[in-house]
C-alpha positions as CSV (number, residue, x, y, z in Angstrom):
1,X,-1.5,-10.1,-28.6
2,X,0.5,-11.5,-31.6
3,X,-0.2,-14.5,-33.8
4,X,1.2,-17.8,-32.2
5,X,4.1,-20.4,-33.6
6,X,5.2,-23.8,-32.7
7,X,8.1,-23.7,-30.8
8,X,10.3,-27.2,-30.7
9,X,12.1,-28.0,-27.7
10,X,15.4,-29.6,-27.1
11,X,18.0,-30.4,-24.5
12,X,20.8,-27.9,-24.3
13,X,24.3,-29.7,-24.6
14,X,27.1,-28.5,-22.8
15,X,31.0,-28.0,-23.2
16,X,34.1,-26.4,-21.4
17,X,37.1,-25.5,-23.0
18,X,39.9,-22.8,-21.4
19,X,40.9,-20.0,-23.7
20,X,43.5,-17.6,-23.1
21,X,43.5,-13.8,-22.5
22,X,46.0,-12.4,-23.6
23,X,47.4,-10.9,-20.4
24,X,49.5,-12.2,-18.1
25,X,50.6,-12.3,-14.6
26,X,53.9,-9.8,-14.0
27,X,56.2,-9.9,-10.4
28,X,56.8,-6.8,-9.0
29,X,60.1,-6.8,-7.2
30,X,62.1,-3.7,-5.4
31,X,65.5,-3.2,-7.3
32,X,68.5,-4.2,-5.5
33,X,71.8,-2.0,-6.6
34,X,75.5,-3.0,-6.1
35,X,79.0,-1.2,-7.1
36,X,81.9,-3.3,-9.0
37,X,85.5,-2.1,-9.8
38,X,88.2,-3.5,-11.8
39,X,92.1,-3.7,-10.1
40,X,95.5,-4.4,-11.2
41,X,98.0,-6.6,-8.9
42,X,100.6,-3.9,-8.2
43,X,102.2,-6.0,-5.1
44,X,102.0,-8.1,-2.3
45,X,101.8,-7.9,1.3
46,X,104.6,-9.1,3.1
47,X,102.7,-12.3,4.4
48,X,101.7,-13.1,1.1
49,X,101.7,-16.9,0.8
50,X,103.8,-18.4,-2.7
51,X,100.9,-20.1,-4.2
52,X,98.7,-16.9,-4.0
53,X,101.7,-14.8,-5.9
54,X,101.9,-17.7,-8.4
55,X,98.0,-17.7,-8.8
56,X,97.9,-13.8,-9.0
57,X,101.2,-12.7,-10.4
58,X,101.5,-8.8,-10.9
59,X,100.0,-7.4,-13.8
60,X,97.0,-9.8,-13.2
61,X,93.5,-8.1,-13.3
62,X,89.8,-8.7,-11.4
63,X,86.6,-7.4,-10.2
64,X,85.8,-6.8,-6.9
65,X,82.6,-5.3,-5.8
66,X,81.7,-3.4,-2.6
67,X,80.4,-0.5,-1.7
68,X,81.0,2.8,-3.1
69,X,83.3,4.3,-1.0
70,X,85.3,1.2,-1.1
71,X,85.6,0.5,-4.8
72,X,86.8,4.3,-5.1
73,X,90.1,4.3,-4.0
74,X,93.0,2.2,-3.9
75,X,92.8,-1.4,-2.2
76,X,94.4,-4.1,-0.2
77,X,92.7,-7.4,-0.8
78,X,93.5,-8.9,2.8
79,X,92.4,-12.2,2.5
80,X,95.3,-13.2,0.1
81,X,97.7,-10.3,0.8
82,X,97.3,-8.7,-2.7
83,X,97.7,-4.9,-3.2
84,X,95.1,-4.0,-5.8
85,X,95.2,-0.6,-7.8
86,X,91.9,0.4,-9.3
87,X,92.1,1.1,-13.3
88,X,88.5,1.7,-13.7
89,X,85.6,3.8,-13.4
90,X,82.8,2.1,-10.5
91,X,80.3,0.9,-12.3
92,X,76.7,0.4,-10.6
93,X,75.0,-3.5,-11.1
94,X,71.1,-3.5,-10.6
95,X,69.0,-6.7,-10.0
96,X,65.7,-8.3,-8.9
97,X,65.3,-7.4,-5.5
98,X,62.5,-8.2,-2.8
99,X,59.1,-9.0,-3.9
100,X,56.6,-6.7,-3.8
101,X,53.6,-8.0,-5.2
102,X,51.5,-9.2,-8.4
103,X,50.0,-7.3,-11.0
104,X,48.3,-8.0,-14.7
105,X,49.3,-6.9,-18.3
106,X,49.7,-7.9,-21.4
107,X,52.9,-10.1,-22.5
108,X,54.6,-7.1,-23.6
109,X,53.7,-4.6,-21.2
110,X,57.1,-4.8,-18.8
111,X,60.4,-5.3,-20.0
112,X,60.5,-8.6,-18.4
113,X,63.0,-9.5,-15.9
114,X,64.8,-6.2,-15.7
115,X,64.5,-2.5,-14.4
116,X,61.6,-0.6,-16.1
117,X,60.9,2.8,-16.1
118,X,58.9,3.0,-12.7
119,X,61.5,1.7,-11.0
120,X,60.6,-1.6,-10.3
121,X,62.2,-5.1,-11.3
122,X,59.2,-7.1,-13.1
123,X,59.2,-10.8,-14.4
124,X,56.5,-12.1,-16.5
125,X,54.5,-15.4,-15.5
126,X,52.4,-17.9,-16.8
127,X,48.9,-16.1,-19.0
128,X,46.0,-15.5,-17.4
129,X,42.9,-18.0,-18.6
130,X,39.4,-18.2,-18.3
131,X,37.1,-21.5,-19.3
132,X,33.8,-21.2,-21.6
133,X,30.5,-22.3,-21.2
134,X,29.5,-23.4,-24.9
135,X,25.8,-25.1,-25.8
136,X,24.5,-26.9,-28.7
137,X,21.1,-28.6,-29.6
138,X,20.6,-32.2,-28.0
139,X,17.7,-34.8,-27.7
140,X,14.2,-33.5,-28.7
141,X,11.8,-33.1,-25.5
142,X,8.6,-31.8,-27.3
143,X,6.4,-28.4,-28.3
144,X,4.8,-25.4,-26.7
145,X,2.9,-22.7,-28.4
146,X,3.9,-18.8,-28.1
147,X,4.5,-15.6,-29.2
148,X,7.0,-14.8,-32.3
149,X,9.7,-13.6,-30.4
150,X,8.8,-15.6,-26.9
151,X,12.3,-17.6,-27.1
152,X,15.9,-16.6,-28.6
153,X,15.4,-18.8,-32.1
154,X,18.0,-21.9,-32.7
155,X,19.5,-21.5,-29.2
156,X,19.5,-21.9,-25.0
157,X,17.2,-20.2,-23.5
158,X,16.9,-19.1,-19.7
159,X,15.5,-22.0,-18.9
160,X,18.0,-24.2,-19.8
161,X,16.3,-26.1,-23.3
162,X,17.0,-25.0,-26.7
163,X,14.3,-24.0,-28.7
164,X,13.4,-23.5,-32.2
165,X,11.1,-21.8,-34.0
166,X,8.9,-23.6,-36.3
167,X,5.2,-22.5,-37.9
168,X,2.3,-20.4,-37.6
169,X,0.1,-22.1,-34.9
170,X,-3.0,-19.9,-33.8
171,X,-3.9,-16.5,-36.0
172,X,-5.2,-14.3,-32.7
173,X,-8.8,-13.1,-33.4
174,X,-9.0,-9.4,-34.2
175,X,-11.7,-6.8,-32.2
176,X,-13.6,-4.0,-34.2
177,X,-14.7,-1.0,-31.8
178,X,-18.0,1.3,-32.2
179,X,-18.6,2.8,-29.2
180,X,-17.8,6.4,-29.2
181,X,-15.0,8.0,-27.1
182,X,-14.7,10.7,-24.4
183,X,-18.7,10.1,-23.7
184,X,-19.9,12.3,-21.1
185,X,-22.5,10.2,-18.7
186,X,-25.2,11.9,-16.4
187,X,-27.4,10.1,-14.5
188,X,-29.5,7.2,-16.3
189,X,-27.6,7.7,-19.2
190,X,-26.7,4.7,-21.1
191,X,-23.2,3.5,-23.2
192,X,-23.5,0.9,-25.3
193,X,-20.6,-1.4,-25.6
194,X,-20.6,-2.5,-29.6
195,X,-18.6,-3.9,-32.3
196,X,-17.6,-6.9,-33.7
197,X,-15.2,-9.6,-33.2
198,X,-13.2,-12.1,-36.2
199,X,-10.8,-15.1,-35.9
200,X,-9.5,-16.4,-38.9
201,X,-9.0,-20.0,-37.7
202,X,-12.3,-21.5,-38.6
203,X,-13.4,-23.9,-35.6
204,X,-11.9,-21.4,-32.8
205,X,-14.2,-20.4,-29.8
206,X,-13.8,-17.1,-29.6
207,X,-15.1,-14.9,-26.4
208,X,-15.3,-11.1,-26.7
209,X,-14.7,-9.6,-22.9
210,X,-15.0,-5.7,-21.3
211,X,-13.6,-4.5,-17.9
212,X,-14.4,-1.0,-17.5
213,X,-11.9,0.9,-14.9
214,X,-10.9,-1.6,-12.1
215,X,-13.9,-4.0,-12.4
216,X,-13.6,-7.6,-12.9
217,X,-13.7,-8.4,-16.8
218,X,-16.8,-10.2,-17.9
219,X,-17.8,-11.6,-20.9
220,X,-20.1,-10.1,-23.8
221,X,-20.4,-12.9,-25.8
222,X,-19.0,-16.1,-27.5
223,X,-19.3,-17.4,-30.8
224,X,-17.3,-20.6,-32.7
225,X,-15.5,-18.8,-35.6
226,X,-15.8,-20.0,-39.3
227,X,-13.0,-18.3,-40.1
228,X,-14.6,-15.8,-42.5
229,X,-17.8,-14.2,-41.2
230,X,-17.7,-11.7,-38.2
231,X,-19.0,-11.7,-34.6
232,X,-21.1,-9.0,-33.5
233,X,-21.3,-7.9,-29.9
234,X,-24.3,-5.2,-28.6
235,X,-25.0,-4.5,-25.1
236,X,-26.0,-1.4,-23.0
237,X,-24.8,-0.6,-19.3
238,X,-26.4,2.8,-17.3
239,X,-24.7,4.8,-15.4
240,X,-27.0,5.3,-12.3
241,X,-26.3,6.2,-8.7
242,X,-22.9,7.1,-9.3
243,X,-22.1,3.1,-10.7
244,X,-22.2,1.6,-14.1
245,X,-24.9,-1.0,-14.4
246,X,-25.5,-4.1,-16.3
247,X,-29.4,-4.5,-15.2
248,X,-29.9,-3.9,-11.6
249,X,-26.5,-5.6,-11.0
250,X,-23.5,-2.7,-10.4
251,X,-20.4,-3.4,-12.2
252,X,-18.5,-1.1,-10.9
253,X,-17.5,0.9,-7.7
254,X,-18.6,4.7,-7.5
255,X,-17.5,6.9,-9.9
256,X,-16.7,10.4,-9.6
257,X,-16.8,13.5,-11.4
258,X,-13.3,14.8,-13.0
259,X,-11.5,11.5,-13.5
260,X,-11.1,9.8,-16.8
261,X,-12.5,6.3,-16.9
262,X,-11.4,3.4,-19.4
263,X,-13.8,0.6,-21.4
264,X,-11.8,-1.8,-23.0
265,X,-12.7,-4.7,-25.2
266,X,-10.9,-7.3,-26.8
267,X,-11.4,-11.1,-27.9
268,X,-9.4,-14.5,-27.0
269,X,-9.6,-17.7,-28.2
270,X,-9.4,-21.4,-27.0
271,X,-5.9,-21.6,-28.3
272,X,-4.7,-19.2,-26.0
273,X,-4.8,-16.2,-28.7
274,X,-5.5,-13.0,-27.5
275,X,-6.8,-9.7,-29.5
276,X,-5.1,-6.1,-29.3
277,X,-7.3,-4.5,-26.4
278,X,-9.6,-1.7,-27.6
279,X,-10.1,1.5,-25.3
280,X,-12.5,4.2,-25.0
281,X,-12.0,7.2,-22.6
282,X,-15.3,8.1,-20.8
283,X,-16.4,10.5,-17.9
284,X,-19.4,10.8,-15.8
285,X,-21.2,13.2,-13.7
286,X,-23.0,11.7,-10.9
287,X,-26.3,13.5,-9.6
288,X,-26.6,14.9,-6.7
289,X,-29.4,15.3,-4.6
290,X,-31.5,18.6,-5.0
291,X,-30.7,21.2,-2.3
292,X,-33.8,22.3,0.3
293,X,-33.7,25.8,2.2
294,X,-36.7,25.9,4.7
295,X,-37.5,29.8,5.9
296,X,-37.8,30.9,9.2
297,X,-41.5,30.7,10.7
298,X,-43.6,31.6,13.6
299,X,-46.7,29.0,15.1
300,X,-46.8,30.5,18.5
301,X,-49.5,32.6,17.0
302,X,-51.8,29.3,17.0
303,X,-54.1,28.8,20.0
304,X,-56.8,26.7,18.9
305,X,-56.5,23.4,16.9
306,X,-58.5,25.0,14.3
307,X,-55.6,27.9,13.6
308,X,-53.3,27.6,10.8
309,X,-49.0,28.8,10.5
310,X,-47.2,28.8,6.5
311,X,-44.0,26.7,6.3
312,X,-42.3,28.0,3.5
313,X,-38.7,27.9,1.5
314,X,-36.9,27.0,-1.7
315,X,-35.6,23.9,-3.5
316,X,-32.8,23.8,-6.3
317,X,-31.9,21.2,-8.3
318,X,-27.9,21.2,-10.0
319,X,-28.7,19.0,-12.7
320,X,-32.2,20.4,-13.4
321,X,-34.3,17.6,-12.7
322,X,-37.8,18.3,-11.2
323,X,-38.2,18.3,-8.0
324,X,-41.5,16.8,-5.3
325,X,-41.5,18.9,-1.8
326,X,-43.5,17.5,0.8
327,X,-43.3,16.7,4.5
328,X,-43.9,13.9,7.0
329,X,-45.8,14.5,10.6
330,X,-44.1,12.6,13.3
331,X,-42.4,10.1,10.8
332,X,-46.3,9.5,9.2
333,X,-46.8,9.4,5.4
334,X,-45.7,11.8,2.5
335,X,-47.7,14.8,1.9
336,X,-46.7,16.1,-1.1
337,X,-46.2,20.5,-1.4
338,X,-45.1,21.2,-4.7
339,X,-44.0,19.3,-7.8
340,X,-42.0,21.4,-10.6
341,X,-38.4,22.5,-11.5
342,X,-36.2,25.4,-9.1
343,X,-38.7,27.2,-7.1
344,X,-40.3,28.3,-3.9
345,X,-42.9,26.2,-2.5
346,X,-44.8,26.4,1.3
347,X,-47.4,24.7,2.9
348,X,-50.4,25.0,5.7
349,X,-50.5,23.0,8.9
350,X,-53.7,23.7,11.2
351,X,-52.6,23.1,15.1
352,X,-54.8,20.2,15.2
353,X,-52.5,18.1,13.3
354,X,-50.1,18.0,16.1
355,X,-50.2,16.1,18.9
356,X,-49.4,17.1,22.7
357,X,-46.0,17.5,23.2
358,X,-43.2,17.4,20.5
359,X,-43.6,16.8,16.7
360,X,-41.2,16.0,14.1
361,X,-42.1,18.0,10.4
362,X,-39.4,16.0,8.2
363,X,-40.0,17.9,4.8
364,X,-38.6,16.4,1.8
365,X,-37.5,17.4,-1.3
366,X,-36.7,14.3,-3.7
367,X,-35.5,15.0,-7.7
368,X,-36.8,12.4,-10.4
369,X,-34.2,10.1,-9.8
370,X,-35.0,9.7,-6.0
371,X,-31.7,11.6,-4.9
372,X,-33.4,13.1,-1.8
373,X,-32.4,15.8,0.9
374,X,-34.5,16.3,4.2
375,X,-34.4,18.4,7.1
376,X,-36.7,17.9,10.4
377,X,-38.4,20.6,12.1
378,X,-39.2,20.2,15.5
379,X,-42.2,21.8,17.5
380,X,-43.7,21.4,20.6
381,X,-47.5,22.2,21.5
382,X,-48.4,23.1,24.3
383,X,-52.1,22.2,26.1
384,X,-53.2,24.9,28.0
385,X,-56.6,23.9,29.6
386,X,-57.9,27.4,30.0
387,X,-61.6,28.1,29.4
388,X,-62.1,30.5,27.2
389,X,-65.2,33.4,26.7
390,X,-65.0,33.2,22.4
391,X,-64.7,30.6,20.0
392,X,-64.9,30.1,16.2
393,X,-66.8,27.1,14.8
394,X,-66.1,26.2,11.4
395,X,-68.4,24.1,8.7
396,X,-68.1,23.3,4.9
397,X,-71.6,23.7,3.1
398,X,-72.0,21.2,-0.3
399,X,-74.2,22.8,-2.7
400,X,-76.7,20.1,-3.8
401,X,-76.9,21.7,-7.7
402,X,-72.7,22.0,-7.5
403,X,-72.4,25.8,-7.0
404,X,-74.7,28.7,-5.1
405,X,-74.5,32.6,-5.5
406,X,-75.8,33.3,-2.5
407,X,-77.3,32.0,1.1
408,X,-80.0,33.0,3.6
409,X,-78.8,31.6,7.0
410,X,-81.0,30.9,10.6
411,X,-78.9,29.7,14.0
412,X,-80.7,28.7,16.5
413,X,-78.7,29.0,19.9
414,X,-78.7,29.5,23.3
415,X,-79.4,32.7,24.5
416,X,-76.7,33.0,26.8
417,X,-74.4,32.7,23.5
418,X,-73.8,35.8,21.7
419,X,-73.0,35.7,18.1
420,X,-70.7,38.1,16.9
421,X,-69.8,37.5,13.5
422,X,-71.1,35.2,10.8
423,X,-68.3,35.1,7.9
424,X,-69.1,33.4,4.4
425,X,-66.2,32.2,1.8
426,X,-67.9,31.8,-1.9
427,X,-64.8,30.5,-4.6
428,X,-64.2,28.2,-7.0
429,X,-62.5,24.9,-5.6
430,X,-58.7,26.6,-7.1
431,X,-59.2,29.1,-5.2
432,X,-57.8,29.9,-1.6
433,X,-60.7,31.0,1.3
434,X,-62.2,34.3,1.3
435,X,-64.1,35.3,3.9
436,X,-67.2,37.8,3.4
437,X,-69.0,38.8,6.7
438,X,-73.1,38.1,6.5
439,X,-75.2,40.6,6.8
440,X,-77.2,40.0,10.5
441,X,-81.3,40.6,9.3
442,X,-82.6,39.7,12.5
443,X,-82.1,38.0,15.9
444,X,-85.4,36.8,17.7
445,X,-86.6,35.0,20.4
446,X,-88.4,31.5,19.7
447,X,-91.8,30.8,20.1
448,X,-92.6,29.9,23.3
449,X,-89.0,30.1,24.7
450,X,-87.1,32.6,26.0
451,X,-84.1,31.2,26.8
452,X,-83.1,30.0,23.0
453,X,-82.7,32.9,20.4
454,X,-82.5,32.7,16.5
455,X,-80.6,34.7,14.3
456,X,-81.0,35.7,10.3
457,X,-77.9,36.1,8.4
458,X,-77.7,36.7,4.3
459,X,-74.9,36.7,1.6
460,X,-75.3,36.9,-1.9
461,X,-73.1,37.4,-4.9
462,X,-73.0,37.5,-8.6
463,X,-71.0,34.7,-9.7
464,X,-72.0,31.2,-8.4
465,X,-69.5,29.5,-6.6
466,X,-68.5,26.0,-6.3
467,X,-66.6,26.1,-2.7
468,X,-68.7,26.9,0.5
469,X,-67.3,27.7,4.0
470,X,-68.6,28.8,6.7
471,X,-67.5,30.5,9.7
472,X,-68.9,31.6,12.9
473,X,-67.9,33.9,15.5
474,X,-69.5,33.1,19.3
475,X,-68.7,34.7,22.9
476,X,-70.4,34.3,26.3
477,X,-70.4,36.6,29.1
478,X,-68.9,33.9,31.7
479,X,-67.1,30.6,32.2
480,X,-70.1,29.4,34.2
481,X,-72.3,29.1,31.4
482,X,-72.2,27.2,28.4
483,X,-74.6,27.9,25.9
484,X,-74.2,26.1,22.5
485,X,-75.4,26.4,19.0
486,X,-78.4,24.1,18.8
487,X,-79.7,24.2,15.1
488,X,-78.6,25.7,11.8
489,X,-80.5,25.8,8.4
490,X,-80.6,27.7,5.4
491,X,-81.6,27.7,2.0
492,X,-79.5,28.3,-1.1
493,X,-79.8,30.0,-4.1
């Protein structure tokens, strides 16, 4: 905005006057044509009064007129009994005929009142005139304050006052720009809005405002002015969640990727001066939430709550932020599955975690910004009450020194339960299950008892382990019975 002058203001006096304009209204009339022919009084007819012979004696000449075949040959002028004998040529008369209508020209333009070369009769009239509006400065009616050239100086303006220019009344404040231009923003990136601001007029309030695209324009800061020393002007906005933010409040709608966007900046005072705007060109590049590819799987393998199905797939992230994978059972908390950049990740599920029925799996994959994409499995599980003639039991053995190397093993059970397998897994507590069958010593009856049976099984390795699991592998030889485990001890090594 430019520096700001007094401007005095006057009534506008007014005056008419009528000026000529140097063309003139012509007639236009037809032109009407008559014959005339001059005769000699050669005789008279016989009935010929005196007077007439006394008033035209022979020898006497006129002009008669007529039409053209009259006025061509020899006459007889019957009204006064006078014979006529032509002695000259006809001879053609032109004059102003009928009106035809009314044009414009200047005063010599037509030969007035006669034939002109067109063929029409004109005759000039009175000059065409035209009255002027003309203003000078009247009574004085007071001041207003604007721009250089906001009135035509010393003269009526458009709305009907005479103004004229007088001094310098405001000197607008000036805006110095740092921020950088064409800045690229990705998520959580931040652009600082910086500069200084400086009025000249020593007592002005000056205000330094922004508006970034189409927001509303807010204020940065506001200073009085002491006409010398500068005002600075420092904040920082984030671009986060596709929106620039001051704090946690957005100042802007949602900005997308491939459109330029515009800061600008500039400073006014409380005299109604106003800076030159200052722009920066900036883009942005929202994030976008990480993609999640789940593979196929198969659970109908599971029978028993204690079996176990892999849920696998792959997660990718387009703006290379990490990435958490993890799932939800039947909308129940986050269980996080992997943690790290583009990758594959899976994850176990025993049956046991499901209920009867359906189940919703929501997995999750969620970048470092929380930008998240989910898909939900669903699964149903079936009960089947079905007695069945094997089982597997399942235990996890702390070692009371922290680790073992190896294990001598007695079950006690029924003897109407046979035990086919005893399985030991010996690994550190990284490392995944890794069944070893025991070896099977011995299998005895108890003292006193023949209906429960013990049986002696031994593992040992070379490395101690820190990890101890258990598994045991049991059959009957009918529905009808149901023997059951009844004691197991062992001692470690």
């Amino acid at each position: 905005m430019a520096d700001l002058y007094i401007w005095e203001i006057y009534k506008a006096n007014s005056s008419t006057s009528t000026v000529g304009t140097g063309r003139y209204n012509w007639s236009k009339y037809n032109v009407s044509t008559a014959y005339e022919r001059d005769y000699r009084i050669t005789g008279y007819e016989s009935w010929a009064k005196e007077e007439f012979k006394q008033h035209y004696p022979i020898g006497y000449t006129l002009t008669k007129r007529g039409s053209l075949e009259f006025l061509s040959q020899p006459s007889h002028s019957s009204s006064i009994g006078l014979i006529l004998t032509g002695i000259s040529s006809v001879r053609t008369i032109e004059s102003c005929g009928s009106l035809i209508g009314t044009v414009s020209g200047t005063y010599s333009q037509y030969t007035n009142n006669a034939k002109n070369s067109d063929g029409n009769w004109y005759v000039r009239g009175s000059e065409i005139t035209t009255t002027t509006t003309s203003y000078s400065k009247g009574s004085y009616v007071g001041t207003v304050t604007a721009a250089y050239n906001a009135y035509s100086n010393n003269a009526r303006n458009s709305d009907g006052n005479w103004y004229v220019r007088k001094g310098l009344a405001n000197k607008v404040p000036t805006v110095t720009l740092t921020t950088a231009n064409n800045l690229t923003l990705y998520e959580a990136d931040t652009i600082t809005v910086a500069g200084t601001a400086t009025d000249t007029d020593s007592g002005n309030v000056v205000t330094v405002k922004y508006k970034i695209a189409e927001s509303v324009e807010k204020a940065l800061t506001a200073a009085v002015s002491d006409g010398s020393n500068t005002i600075p002007f420092n904040k920082s906005l984030v671009f986060k969640g596709g929106k620039i933010l001051d704090g946690e409040t957005a100042i802007t709608d949602v900005l997308t990727d491939g459109n330029a966007y515009t800061l600008s900046v500039w400073a006014e005072d409380n005299q109604g001066g106003k800076s030159i705007i200052q722009t920066r060109t900036f883009y942005v590049v929202p994030n976008r939430a990480p993609s999640l590819v789940v593979n196929e799987f198969d659970a109908s393998a599971c029978i028993i709550d204690s079996d176990k199905f892999t849920i696998s797939g792959t997660c990718e992230d387009a703006d290379g932020n990490d990435m958490k994978v993890g799932y939800r059972i039947n909308g129940g908390n986050f269980v996080q599955a992997y943690d790290g950049s583009d990758g594959n990740w899976e994850f176990e599920l025993e049956l046991g975690q499901l209920k009867s029925g359906e189940n919703t799996i929501a997995i999750e994959a969620i970048d470092s910004y929380d930008f998240k994409t989910s898909q939900t499995l669903t699964l149903n599980k079936n009960t089947v009450s079905t007695q069945v003639l094997k089982g597997v039991a399942r235990y996890t053995i702390v070692p009371p020194s922290g680790s073992v190397k190896g294990i001598l093993l007695w079950i006690q059970h029924d003897a109407g339960l046979t035990i086919d397998g005893c399985y030991l897994s010996l690994t550190d507590n990284a490392e995944a299950e890794n069944f070893v069958e025991m070896e099977n010593t011995n299998t005895a009856n108890m003292p006193n008892s023949t209906d429960v049976v013990e049986s002696e099984f031994v593992l040992e390795t070379e490395t101690p382990k820190e990890k101890i699991m258990l598994k045991i592998e049991f059959s009957r030889a009918s529905v009808d019975v149901s023997p059951t485990i009844k004691l197991i001890s062992g001692v470690m090594e």
